[in-house]
C-alpha positions as CSV (number, residue, x, y, z in Angstrom):
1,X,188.6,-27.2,-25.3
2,X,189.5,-29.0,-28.3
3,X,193.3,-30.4,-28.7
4,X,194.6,-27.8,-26.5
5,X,193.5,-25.4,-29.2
6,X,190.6,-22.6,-27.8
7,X,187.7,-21.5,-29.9
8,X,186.3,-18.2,-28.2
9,X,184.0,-15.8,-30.5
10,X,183.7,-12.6,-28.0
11,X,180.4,-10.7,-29.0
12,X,180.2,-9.1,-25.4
13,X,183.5,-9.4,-24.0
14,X,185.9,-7.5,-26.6
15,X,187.8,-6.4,-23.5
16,X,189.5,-10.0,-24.0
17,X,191.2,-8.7,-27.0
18,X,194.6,-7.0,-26.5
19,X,195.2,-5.2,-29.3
20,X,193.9,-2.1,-30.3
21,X,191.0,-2.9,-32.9
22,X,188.5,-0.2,-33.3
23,X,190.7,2.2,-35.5
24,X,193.8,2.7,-37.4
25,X,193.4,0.5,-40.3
26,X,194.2,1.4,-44.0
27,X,191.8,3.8,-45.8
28,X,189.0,1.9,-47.5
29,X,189.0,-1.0,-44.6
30,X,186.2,-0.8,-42.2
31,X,185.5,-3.7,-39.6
32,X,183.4,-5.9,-40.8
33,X,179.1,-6.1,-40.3
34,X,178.7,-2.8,-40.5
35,X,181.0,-1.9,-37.6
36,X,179.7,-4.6,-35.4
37,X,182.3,-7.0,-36.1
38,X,184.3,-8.1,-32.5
39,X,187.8,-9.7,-32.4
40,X,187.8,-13.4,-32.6
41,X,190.4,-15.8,-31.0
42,X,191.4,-18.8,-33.0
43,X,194.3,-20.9,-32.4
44,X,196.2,-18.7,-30.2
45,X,195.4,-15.5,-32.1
46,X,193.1,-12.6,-32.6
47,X,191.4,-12.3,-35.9
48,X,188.8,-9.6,-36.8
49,X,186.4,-9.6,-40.1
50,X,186.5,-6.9,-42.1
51,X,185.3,-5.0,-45.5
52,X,187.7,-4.0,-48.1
53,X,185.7,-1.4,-50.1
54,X,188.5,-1.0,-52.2
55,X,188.3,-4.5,-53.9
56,X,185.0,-5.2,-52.3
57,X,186.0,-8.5,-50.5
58,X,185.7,-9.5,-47.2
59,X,189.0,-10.0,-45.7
60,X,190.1,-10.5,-41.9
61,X,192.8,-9.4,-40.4
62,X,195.4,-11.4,-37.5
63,X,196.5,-9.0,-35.2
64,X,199.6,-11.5,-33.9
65,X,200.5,-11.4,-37.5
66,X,199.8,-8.2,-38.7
67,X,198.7,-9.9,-42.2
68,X,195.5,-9.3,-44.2
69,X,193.9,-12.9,-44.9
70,X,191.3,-13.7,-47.5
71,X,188.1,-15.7,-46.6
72,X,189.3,-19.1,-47.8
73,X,192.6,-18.7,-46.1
74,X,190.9,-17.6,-42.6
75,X,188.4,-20.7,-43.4
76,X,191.4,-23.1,-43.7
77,X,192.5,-21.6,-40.4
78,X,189.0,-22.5,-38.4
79,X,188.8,-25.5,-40.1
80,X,192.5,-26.6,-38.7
81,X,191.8,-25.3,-35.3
């Protein structure tokens, strides 16, 4: 642990992740790798990659936020945490 800030990337314990994650987002967004993708906790929050085939960009989403972030705005966020 870092700062008091944790880094956790879950690939086999998605239990971890309170939210509900597997369905319900807009039409044209679909988790991310193919349907692979897990939550990720960063900085006291859950964030999950996803595929925008809409504007075909990779986004992710923060589930404590409820906000849509682009890749260079979720990379500012690893790189501060």
């Amino acid at each position: 642990m870092e700062g008091n800030i944790m880094t956790i990337e879950l690939k086999s314990r998605t239990d971890a992740c309170p939210y509900s994650w597997k369905t319900g987002y807009p039409v044209g967004i679909r988790i991310g790798c193919c349907g692979d993708e897990v939550p990720t906790f960063i900085g006291k929050k859950w964030y999950i990659y996803l595929w925008d085939s809409r504007t075909h960009l990779h986004i992710y989403y923060c589930f404590n936020d409820d906000l849509f972030l682009s890749e260079a705005e979720f990379q500012t966020i690893k790189e501060n945490n």
